[in-house]
Structure formats: C-alpha cells, structure tokens
VOGU-3710 file (C-alpha; in Angstrom, 3 decimals, decimal comma):
1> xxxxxxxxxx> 35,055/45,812/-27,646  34,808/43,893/-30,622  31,273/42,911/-31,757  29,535/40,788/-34,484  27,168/38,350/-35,511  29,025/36,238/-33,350  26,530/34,158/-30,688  25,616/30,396/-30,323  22,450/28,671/-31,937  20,581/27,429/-29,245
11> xxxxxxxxxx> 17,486/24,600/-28,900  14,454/26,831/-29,409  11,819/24,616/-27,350  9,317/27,107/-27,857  6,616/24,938/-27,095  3,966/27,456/-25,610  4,500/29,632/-28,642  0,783/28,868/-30,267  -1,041/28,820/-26,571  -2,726/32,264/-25,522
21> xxxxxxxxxx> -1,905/33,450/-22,171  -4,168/32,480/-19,742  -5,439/34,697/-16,853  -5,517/32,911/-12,748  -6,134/34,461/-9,925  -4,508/34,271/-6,605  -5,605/33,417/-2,452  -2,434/35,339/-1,460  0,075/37,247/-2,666  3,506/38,452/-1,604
31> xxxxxxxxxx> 4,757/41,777/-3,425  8,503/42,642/-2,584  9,122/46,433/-2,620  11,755/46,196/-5,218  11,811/44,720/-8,586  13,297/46,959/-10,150  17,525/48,515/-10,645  17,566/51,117/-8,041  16,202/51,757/-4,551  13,480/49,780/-2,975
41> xxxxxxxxxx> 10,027/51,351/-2,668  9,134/52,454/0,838  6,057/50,082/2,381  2,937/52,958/3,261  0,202/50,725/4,149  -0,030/48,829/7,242  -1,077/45,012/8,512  -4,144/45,032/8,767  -5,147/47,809/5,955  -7,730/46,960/3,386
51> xxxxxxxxxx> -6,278/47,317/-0,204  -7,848/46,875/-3,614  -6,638/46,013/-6,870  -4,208/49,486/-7,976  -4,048/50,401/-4,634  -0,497/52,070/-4,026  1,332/50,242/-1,278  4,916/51,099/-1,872  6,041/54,637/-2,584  9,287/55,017/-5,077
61> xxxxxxxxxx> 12,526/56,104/-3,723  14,563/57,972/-4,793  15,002/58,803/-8,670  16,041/55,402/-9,887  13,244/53,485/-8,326  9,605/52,713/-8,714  6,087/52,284/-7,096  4,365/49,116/-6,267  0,451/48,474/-6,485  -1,517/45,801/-4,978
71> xxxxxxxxxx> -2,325/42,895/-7,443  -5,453/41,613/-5,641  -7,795/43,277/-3,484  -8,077/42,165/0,494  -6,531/42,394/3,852  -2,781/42,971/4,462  -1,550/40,406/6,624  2,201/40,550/6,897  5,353/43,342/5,959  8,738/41,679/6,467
81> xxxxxxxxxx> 11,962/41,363/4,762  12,345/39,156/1,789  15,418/37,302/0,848  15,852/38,648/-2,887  17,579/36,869/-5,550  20,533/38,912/-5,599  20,987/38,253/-1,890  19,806/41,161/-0,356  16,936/41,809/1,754  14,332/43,852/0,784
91> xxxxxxxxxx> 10,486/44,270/2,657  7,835/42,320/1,274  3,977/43,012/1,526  1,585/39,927/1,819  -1,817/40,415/0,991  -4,735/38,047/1,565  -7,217/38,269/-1,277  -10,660/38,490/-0,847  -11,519/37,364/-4,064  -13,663/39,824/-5,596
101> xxxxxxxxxx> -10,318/41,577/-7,280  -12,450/45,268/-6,908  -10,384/48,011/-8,366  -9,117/51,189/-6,849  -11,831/53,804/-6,726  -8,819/56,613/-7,959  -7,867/54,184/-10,848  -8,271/56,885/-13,776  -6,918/57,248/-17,352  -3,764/59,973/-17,157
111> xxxxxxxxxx> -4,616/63,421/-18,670  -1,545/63,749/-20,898  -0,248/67,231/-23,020  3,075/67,295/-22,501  6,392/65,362/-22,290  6,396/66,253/-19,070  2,720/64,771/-17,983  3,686/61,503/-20,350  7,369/60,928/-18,149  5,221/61,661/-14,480
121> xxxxxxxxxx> 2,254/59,304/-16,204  4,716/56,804/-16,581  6,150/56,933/-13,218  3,171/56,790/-11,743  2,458/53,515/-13,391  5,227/51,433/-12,141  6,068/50,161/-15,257  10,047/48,966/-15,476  11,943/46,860/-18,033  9,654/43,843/-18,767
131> xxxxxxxxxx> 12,435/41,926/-20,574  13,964/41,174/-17,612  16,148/44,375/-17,049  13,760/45,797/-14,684  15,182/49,288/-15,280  12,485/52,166/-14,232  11,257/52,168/-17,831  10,253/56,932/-16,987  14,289/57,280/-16,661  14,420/56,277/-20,019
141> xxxxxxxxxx> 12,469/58,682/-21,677  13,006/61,505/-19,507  15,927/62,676/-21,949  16,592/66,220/-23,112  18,094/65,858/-25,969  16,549/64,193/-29,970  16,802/60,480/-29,723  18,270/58,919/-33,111  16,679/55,329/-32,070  13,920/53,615/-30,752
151> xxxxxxxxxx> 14,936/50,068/-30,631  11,655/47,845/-29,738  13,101/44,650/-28,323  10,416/41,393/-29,835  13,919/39,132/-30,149  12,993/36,577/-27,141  16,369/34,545/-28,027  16,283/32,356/-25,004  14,988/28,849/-25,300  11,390/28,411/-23,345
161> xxxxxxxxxx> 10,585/31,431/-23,339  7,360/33,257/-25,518  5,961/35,416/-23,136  6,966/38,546/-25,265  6,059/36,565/-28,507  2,302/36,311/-26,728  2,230/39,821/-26,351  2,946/40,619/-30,212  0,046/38,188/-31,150  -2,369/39,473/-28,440
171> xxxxxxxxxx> -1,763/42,748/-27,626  -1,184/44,725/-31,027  -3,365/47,135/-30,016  -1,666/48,561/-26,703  1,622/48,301/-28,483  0,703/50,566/-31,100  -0,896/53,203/-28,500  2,112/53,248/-26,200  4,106/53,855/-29,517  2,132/56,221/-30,766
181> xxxxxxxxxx> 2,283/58,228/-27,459  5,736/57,613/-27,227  6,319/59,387/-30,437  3,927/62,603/-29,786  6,042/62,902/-26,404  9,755/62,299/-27,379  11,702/63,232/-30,268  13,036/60,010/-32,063  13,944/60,407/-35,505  13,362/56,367/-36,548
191> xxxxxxxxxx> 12,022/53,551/-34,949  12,893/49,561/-35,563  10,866/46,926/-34,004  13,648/43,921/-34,056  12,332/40,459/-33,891  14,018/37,345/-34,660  12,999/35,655/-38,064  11,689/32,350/-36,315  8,862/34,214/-35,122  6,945/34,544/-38,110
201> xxxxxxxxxx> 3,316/35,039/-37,321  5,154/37,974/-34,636  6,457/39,842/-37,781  3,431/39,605/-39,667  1,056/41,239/-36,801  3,192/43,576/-35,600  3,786/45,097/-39,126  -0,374/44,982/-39,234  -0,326/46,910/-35,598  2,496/49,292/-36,432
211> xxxxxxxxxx> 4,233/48,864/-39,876  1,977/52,231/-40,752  3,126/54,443/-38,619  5,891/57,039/-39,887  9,513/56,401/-38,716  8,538/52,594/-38,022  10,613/49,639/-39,502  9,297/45,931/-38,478  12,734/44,128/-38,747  13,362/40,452/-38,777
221> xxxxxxxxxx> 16,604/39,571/-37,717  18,734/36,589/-37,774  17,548/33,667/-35,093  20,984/33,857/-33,027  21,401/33,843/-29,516  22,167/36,573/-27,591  20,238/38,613/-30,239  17,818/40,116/-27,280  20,912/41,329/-25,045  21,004/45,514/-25,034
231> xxxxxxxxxx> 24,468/45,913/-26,266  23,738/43,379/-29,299  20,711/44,550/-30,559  21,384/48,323/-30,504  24,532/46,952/-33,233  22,851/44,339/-35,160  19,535/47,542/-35,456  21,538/50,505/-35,866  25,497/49,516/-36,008  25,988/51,744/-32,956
241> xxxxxxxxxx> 28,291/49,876/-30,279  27,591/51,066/-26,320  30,631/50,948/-24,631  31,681/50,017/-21,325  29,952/51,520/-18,760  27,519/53,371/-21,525  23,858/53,480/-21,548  22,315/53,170/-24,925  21,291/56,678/-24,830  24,795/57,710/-25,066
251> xxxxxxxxxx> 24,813/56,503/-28,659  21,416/58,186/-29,341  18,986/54,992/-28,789  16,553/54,002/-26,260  15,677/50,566/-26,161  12,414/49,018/-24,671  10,870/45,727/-24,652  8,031/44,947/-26,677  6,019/44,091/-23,230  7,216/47,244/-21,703
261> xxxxxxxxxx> 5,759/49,159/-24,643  2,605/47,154/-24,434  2,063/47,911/-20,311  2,394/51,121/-21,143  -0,164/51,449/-24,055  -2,588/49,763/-20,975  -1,638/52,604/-18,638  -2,174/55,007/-20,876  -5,989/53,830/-22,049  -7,207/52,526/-18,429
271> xxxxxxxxxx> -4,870/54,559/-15,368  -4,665/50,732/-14,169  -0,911/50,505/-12,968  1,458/47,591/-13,447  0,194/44,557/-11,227  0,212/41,297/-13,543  2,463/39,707/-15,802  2,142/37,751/-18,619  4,600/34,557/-17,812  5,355/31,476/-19,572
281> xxxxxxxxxx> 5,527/28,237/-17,698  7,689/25,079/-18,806  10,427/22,661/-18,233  10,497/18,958/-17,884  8,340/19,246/-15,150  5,277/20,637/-15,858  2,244/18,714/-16,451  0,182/20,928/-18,698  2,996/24,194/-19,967  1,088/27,718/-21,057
291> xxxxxxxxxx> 1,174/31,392/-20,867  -0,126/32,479/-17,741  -1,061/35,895/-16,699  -0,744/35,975/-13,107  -0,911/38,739/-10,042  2,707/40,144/-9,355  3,559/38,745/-6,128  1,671/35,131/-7,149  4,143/32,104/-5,569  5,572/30,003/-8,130
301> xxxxxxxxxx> 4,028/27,414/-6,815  0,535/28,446/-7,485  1,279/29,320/-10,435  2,415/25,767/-11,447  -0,435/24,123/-10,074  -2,587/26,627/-12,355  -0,780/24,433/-15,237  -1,624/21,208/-13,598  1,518/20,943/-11,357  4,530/18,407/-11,128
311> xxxxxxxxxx> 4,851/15,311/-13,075  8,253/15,154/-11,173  10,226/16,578/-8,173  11,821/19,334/-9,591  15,249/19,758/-9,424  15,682/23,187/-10,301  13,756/25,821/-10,741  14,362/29,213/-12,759  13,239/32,711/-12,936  13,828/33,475/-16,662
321> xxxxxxxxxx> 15,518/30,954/-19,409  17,851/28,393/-19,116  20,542/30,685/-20,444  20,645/33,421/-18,020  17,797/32,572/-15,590  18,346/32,928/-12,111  17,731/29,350/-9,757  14,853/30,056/-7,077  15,396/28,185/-3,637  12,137/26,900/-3,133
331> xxxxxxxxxx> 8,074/27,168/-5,150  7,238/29,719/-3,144  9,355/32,930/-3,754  6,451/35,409/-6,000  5,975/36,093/-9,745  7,990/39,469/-10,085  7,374/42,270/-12,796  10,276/41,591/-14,293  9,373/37,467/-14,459  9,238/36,597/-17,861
341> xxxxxxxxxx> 9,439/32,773/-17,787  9,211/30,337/-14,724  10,904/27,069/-15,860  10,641/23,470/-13,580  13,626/21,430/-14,802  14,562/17,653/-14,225  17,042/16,403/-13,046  18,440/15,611/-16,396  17,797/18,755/-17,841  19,675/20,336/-15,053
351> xxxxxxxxxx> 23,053/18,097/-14,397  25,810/20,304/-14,845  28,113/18,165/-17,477  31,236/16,967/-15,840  34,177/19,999/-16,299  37,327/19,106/-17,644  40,854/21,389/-18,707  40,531/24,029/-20,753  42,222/22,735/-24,352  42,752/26,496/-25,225
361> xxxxxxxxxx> 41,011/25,919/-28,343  39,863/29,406/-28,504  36,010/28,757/-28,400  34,690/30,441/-25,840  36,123/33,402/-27,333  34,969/33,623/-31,112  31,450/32,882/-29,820  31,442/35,975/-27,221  29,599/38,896/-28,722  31,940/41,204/-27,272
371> xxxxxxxxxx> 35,298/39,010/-27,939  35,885/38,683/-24,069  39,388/36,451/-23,122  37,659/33,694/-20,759  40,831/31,907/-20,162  43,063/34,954/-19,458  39,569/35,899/-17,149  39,964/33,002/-15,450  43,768/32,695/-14,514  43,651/36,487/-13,301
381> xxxxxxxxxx> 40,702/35,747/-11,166  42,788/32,225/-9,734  45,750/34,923/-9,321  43,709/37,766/-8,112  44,584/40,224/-10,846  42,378/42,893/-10,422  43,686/44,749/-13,818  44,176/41,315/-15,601  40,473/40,123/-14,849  39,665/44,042/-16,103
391> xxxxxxxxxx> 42,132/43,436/-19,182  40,102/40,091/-19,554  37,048/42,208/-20,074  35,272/41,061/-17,399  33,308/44,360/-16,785  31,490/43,647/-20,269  30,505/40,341/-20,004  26,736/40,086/-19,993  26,698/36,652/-18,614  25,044/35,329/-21,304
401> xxxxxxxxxx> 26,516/31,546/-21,427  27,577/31,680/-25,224  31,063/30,678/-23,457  29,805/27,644/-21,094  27,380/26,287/-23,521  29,612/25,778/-26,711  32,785/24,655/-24,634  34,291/21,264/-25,028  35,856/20,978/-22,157  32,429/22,039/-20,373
411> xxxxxxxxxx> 34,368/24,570/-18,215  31,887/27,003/-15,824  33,255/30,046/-17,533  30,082/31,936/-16,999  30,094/31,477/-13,197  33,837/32,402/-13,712  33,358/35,429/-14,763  29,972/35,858/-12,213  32,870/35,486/-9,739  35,130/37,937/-11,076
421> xxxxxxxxxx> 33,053/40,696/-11,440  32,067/40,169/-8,246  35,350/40,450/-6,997  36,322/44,202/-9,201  32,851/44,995/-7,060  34,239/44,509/-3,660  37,699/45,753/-4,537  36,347/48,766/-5,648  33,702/49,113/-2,424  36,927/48,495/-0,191
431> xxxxx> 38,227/51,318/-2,389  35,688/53,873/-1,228  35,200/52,802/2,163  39,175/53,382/2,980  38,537/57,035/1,169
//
C-alpha cells in the first residue's frame, strides 16, 4: 500500500463556514436503534411510555455497540423496523414531542477517578464517531497498552461541509475538557490536532483552546482531499501507514474527530448523553443554507424547512458530502448521530456526466491515496476474479471518489469498486456458511 500526498483538489463551497449553528426543535422524532458499526441497540421502552429528554430507550448490545437516548421529551407512539441506508433493517423509535424538551430527572455529571470510570462514562453516553465513522467512540480508548498518538481529526476535506469547522469556533471550551480528561485517563505520549490550512480562523482558536496543553501540537495541513480519511491522516500526522485490515491502534494512534472530542467534553461537564447534532444544510436547493443543531432522529425534511425549505424539487438528496455521501430515498428518513451534512442537490448538480472507455491514461491511479489499480479492479470484477479484484486492492479502497472525479473518460470507478467489494463480501459469507 503505497501512500502520499497524492488526492484531488476539490471545489470547497464552504458557504456556511461564517454562520453559527443554529438550534430547532422538533414535533416528532424517529430514532433508529443503530447508528453506529456494530450491533443495534435493543428498544426497552414501550408505545405508549412517557420519555424525556436523556431518557434511555435503547440498551447497547453487545461490545461493539451503543445506547440511544430520547432527543425530545413526550409520548412514544410507534417501534418498527427502519429501512437503513446500508439496506438493512433495523427498529426505529418514534416519539411525539410534547414540547417542553424537560430533561431526565437521573441526568447527572459522571463521577470519574479512574480509566476505568472515564471508558464506562463514555459508554454510557452514547457518543460514537461524529465524523461520520460512527465507530463506538469507549472501544477506542479502552486500550491496555501506551498510545504513541492522539490524532484529533478538524480536516473537514469534503466540499459543503463545516459542521466540524463550527464546532472549533464554538465549542473550544468542551474540546479542551474532553482532551484534558482524555489525557488524565489514557496514556498518549503526543497529541496533534490536524486541520486543513483553509480553515484559518479554526487554527487560530483551537491553538487558543488547546495549543497550552503539554503533548499538544495544533497542525495545519495541506488543503487536499481525502486529507480527513483515517488511513491518510494517521500518515500525513505521524508517517505511520495502517495496513489492510489494521485499526489505527495497531500502529500506536487513536484517532477521533474534533466533534467526537467536543460531545464528550459535554458529557463529561453536564451527564447529558448524545441526542443532537450539529449539521450543516446546503446544496442548490436550499433557500436559506446554515448550521443547524437539530434532535437526533429530526426528518430531513424538517430540518430543511427550518432553513426556509426548497427553492426547487430536489433531485437528490445526501447524508454527508458530495464525495462520499450516501443518497437518501425520500425527506423524511431522520438526522442520525453520525449526520454531519444534509445536502439538497439540483438536478444539475447531480447529473452523472455521460461515461465513456477507459483511455488507460493512468489517472485514476496516481490520484488514489493508496495507489489502488481501478482498471485491473474493474476487468477482474467483469471476469469475476475474486484474487484479481483482491490483487486490484479492492479491500483498501475507501471509496473516496479521487478516481471518478478526476477521470476523463468519466468512468463510475467508485461504484466499481462499491461493487467489488461487495462481491469479496458475499464470496467470503458463502465461504463460511458451506464450513
């Protein structure tokens, strides 16, 4: 796995940058039981039940997993499955608000004096990977061994996107407590909060919040796109390179988004768990864009009409950027905890271009941060290759689009390799099932 400074420069369109999030409130909500890598939460309230705001409604699961709190206080009016993004079907939990948003009675700050309380407070608080990842953010730290690296993840490469860059201006203060406990609870020898160099006014305040504090580096890195993927960052921070199949702590580093770190600094000072999310709102379509912190489980469509609604039909809406987002079918699947963006695109800012041949110019490939072979990827998956489309290096990709958007020929190499990983997935199930 070859990897560099290699990536794509990409239209910024950071045009909610300069607009502080703004908080709405919601009639209903509708909380899935997983939104997060791992096993769903089990439902343990019932229609009918009265819930308020912190309320636990979903136990975790199982050790990868995590809890899920109501986001408004009221009546629950409906559990039943939800189709999720990935295409599974997970229960959902729709709660009518009553508007008064009344908090939990047992909401209380954690009592913290070991590693041990800090990794329980943080399951507890149903915090995962904010960035996107949605990875049970207590797995990460509950490590037994030093940790070389603390990689804070302010990047925010994608176009659209500022959600994270919000946080840095707003919320200095709960990133530098959930750092600060952070380091009193887990052995890291340095820490480097990376943030691209466009985001000036980011650097600047978070060297004010945390630039002080021993071990901490503020780094500004080069504005390239995918600079925010794991893999990358963890090089272009620390030169380490996570291979295939590796978790960053297997080269020493833990890496957590700047978000993450700030829900957690929350936790820590109030005992309120994770039940809103900061989300930025744009596209072609949106009358008035902003930051808007909304109640997880908020429908999209609310959520645009906070900002003013339509000014056009959409024609496609994302979870996330424009780069690796995920396409919603319809305004009214919910506001997740791992929903960084919501984006309403035209139709012109959605046409796929038309695809041509692939003129083997070789593209594709010296943009990929990992040096991936799309156009050996691609004839193994038309052969059905299973150790050519590994050869390929399809099990690295990281879907990022560096490949579709800076190809000539406008080839879909990303939903290419999309295609053939999902194939090594069901080879490989077939595999243990005939076991």
């Amino acid at each position: 796995m070859a990897f560099s400074l290699h990536g794509i420069k990409v239209p910024h369109r950071k045009h909610t940058a300069d607009m502080p999030a703004e908080r709405m409130t919601a009639a209903t909500v509708t909380i899935p039981t997983v939104m997060h890598i791992g096993k769903p939460a089990t439902p343990i309230v019932k229609v009918g039940e009265l819930v308020k705001v912190g309320t636990l409604i979903a136990q975790q699961e199982g050790y990868v997993s995590s809890p899920v709190y109501a986001s408004v206080s009221g009546k629950v009016t409906k559990i039943q499955d939800m189709l999720l993004s990935n295409g599974s079907f997970a229960p959902a939990i729709t709660i009518e608000s009553d508007g008064e948003m009344a908090q939990d009675e047992s909401i209380a700050a954690p009592a913290i004096n070991t590693k041990e309380d800090f990794v329980e407070a943080l399951k507890k608080s149903g915090i995962v990977g904010l960035g996107g990842a949605g990875f049970p953010t207590y797995v990460k730290f509950n490590v037994d061994k030093p940790v070389d690296y603390l990689v804070i993840n302010g990047a925010e490469c994608e176009p659209y996107i500022t959600s994270d860059t919000r946080t840095m201006l707003e919320r200095g203060d709960d990133i530098r407590t959930g750092l600060e406990a952070v380091l009193e609870f887990i052995e890291i020898d340095k820490v480097i909060f990376a943030i691209e160099k466009n985001k000036k006014a980011a650097v600047t305040e978070m060297q004010k919040a945390v630039g002080d504090i021993d071990k901490v580096q503020v780094k500004a890195l080069p504005t390239i796109y995918p600079q925010g993927g794991e893999k990358v960052l963890v090089y272009h921070t620390t030169k380490r390179v996570i291979g295939n199949g590796k978790l960053p702590i297997d080269v020493g580093c833990i890496v957590i988004n700047c978000t993450t770190l700030a829900a957690i600094g929350s936790y820590l000072k109030t005992g309120l768990p994770l039940v809103e999310k900061c989300v930025t709102v744009d596209g072609g379509c949106v009358k008035e864009p902003k930051n808007v912190i909304a109640p997880i489980g908020t429908a999209l469509k609310d959520v645009f009409d906070f900002c003013g609604g339509f000014t056009q039909e959409p024609q496609k809406v994302l979870y996330g950027g424009p780069m690796m987002g995920i396409a919603v079918p319809d305004v009214n699947v919910p506001v997740l905890k791992q929903t960084n963006a919501i984006l309403a695109l035209t139709e012109k800012e959605a046409r796929l271009p038309k695809a041509t041949n692939c003129i083997r110019c070789g593209t594709c490939i010296n943009t990929c941060p990992f040096g991936i072979n799309p156009p050996a990827l691609a004839t193994a998956f038309r052969d059905k290759d299973i150790e050519g489309i590994k050869k390929a290096g399809a099990e690295i990709c990281m879907e990022c689009g560096c490949c579709s958007f800076n190809c000539p020929a406008n080839r879909p190499i990303t939903q290419t390799n999309k295609l053939a990983k999902a194939l090594l997935r069901e080879v490989a199930m077939k595999e243990k099932e005939a076991k």
